[in-house]
C-alpha positions, -999 to 999 in steps of 0.1 A, spaced: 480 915 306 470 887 277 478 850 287 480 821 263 450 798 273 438 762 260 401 759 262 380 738 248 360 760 219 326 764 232 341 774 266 328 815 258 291 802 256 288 790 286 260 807 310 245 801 342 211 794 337 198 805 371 162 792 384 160 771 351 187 748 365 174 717 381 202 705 396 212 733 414 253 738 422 239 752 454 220 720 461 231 684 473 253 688 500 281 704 483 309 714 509 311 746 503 337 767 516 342 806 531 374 820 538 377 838 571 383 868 548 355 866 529 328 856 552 342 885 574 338 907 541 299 895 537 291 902 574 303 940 568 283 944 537 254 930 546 226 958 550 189 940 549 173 925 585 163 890 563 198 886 551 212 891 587 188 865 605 197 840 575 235 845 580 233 843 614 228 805 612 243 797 577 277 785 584 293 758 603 323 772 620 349 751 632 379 758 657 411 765 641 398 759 608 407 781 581 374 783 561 336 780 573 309 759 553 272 764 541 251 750 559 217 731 540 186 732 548 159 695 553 158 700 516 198 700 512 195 735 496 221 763 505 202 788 532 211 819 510 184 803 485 157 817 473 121 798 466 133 806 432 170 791 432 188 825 432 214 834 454 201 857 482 245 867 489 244 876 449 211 905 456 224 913 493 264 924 486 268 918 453 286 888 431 323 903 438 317 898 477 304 862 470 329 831 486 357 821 452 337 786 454 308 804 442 321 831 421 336 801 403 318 769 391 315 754 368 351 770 354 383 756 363 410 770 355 442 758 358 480 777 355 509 752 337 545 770 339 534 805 321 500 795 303 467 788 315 439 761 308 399 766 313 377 740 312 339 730 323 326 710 354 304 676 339 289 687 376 271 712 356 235 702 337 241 735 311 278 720 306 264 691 296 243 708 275 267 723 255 286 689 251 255 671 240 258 701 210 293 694 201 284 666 178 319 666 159 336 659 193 349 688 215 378 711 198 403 727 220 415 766 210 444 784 219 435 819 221 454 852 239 430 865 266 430 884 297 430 864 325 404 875 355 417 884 393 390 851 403 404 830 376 440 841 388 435 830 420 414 801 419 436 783 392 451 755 402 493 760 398 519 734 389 544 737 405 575 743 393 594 714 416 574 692 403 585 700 368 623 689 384 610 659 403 591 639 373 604 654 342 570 635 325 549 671 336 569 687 304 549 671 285 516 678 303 501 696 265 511 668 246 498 639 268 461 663 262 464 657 227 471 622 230 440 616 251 427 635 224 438 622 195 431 585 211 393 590 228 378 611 197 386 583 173 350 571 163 361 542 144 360 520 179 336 524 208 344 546 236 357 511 261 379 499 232 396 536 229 398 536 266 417 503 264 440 515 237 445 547 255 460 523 281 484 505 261 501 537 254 497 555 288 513 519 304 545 525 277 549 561 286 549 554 321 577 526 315 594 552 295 593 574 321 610 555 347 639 544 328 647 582 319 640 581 284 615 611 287 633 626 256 613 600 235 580 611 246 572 637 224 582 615 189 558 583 208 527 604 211 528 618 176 538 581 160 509 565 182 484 587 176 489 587 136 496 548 139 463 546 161 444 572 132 451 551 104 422 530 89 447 506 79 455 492 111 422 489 122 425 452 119 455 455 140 438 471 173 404 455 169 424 419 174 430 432 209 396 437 220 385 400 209 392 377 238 385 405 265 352 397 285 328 420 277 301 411 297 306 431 323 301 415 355 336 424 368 327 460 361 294 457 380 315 440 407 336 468 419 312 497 416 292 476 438 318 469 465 338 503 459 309 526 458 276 511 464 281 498 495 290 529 513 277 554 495 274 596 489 245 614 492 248 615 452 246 580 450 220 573 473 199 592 451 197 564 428 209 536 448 175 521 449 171 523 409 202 499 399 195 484 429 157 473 417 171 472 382 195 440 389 182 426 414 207 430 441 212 408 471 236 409 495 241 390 528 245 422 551 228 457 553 250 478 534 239 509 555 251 498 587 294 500 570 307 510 608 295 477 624 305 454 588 339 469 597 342 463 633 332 426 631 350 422 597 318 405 583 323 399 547 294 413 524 279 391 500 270 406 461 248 387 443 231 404 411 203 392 380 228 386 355 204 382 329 184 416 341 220 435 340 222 425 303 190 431 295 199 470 310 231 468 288 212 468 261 189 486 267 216 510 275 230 506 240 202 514 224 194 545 243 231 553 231 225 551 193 231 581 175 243 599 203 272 576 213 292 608 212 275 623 245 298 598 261 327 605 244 325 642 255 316 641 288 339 621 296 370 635 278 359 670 296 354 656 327 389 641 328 403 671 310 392 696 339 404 673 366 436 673 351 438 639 344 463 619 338 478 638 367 451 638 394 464 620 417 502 612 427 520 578 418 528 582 380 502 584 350 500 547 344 483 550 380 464 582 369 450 556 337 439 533 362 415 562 381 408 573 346 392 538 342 379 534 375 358 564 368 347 559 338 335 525 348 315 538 376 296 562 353 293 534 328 275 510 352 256 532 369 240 546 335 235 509 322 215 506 352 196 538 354 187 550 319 162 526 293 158 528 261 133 554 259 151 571 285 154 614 280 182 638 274 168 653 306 173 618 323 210 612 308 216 646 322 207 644 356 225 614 362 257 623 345 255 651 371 250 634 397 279 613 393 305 637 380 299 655 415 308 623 432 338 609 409 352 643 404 343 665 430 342 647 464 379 645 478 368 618 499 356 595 472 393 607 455 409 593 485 392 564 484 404 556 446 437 564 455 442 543 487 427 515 464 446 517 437 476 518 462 464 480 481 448 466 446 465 437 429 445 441 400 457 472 380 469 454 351 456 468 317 437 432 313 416 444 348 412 479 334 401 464 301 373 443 315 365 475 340 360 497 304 348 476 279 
């Protein structure tokens, strides 16, 4: 049976690139999960002495748990690696007895009423890849297309009660294209469409609470055209002008949000925009159980001039391929579903859209020069997509904050952004 699906075009060419891949999906202490089910399934078909010995001592099994986890070796590599980077599992019993987690990534897939969307992990170095060749910006398709058993049950499902509950999901397609139609426009930098994007997502969500859903539809079409038009480019660069741009209170809360108790993704380059600014604080970081006990208050002090000096550097790494931005980040929110991620309404979803984009705009500032590589950009994109996007932790985290903050007005979000 055909489904309608919304991909984006290039979704068809991607490939997994094997032992070429240097940041492995199988790598950095990824939770990776086994059913019951399926890790039962393995253990039948498992023929080879070596495989046996190695899944003897490969999973962490927890009591009443529904799902075991890979465990990594001193090298945080899955133990069904090879010295190559291929899957031992994948040889031993075959790719359609592998775990869904691994039969799956980097596609998402998600199921909206009676049609389907696929997207692309940014957790992925060849997805990046791919973006970084999409130099007119990405292009979504609607196409008819058999939809796999794996892709069936992996997709994530709306569910129909929350289509009663907020009414807003109805227009789940058309709040895409306005994220669309607002983040592609190349006439402003990426922080300024960010900003803008905010302005309308802060209407809709007023809209939305005083039941005037009805009006949705006609608002995204007017403010996209109104937003398109050369004309009133005047207009919207007039709200950018007395926003700091300096970005200190960006650097700010990356630094206290996610630098000061951070994942094994971060860590990796903690040191670098560490070094790179000059950090100082007043208490070790590492030590975040015995800061909280004694409610000591942690101290940030940073090289402002050094931090500007990476800025721009930063910017001119950027020239001419401004547009890698632009499209990892639009498919990076795209397949987490963004701006309904998280519950509380999409002017709160804006606010992690922000959040996130701000962490990967600091820590690139601070980690990539100006004669910086594609490699480099890649890795670190990487690196942080699989802690913004794919840590449910760290997703906790940015709700609960969002939830105690005081400061999610658009003029915060603005100076988080821009």
């Amino acid at each position: 049976m055909k489904h309608i699906v919304l991909q984006p075009s290039f979704y068809d060419k991607f490939e997994c690139i094997g032992s070429k891949c240097k940041n492995n999906c199988c790598c950095n202490t990824w939770t990776i999960n086994f059913t019951k089910e399926e890790f039962r399934n393995i253990k039948r078909k498992m023929k080879s002495e070596e495989f046996k010995e190695i899944f003897q001592n490969a999973f962490n099994i927890q009591k009443g748990s529904d799902y075991y986890t890979i465990k990594f070796d001193e090298e945080e590599r899955c133990k069904f690696l090879n010295e190559n980077g291929l899957c031992k599992m994948y040889t031993e019993v075959g790719p359609e007895n592998m775990g869904l987690v691994c039969k799956v990534f980097p596609r998402f897939c998600t199921r909206y009423i009676d049609k389907y969307e696929r997207f692309l992990s940014i957790g992925c170095e060849e997805v990046i890849n791919l973006l970084i060749e999409e130099k007119e910006g990405i292009l979504l398709e609607v196409k008819q297309t058999e939809i796999t058993e794996v892709e069936r049950i992996s997709s994530t499902t709306v569910p129909k009660e929350f289509l009663k509950k907020d009414p807003i999901f109805h227009y789940w397609t058309d709040i895409k294209m306005l994220i669309l139609g607002v983040l592609q426009n190349r006439e402003y930098d990426f922080g300024e469409r960010m900003v803008v994007l905010g302005l309308a997502m802060k209407k809709m969500d007023e809209m939305n609470k005083k039941g005037q859903q009805y009006k949705l539809k006609e608002y995204i079409q007017g403010f996209i055209t109104d937003f398109n038009d050369i004309k009133n480019k005047d207009v919207y660069s007039k709200i950018f002008q007395n926003i700091n741009r300096d970005g200190y209170i960006r650097a700010m809360q990356v630094l206290t949000s996610y630098f000061l108790n951070p994942t094994e993704n971060v860590s990796k380059f903690k040191d670098i925009v560490e070094n790179r600014i000059q950090l100082k604080r007043s208490a070790m970081v590492d030590d975040v159980e015995k800061l909280k006990e004694n409610e000591v208050q942690v101290k940030i002090e940073f090289d402002n001039k050094k931090y500007s000096e990476a800025i721009q550097e930063f910017k001119e790494f950027l020239k001419g391929r401004e547009y890698w931005i632009e499209n990892v980040m639009i498919e990076g929110f795209l397949t987490a579903r963004c701006p309904f991620r998280i519950p509380g309404g999409i002017w709160k979803n804006y606010c992690a859209m922000a959040v996130t984009y701000s962490v990967f705009l600091f820590t690139l500032t601070c980690c990539l020069k100006k004669d910086s590589t594609k490699e480099d950009f890649i890795y670190y994109v990487v690196q942080i997509a699989r802690t913004m996007f794919h840590n449910e932790e760290r997703t906790k985290e940015m709700e609960k904050h969002l939830n105690e903050t005081e400061s999610n007005t658009l003029a915060h979000m603005a100076m988080l952004v821009l």
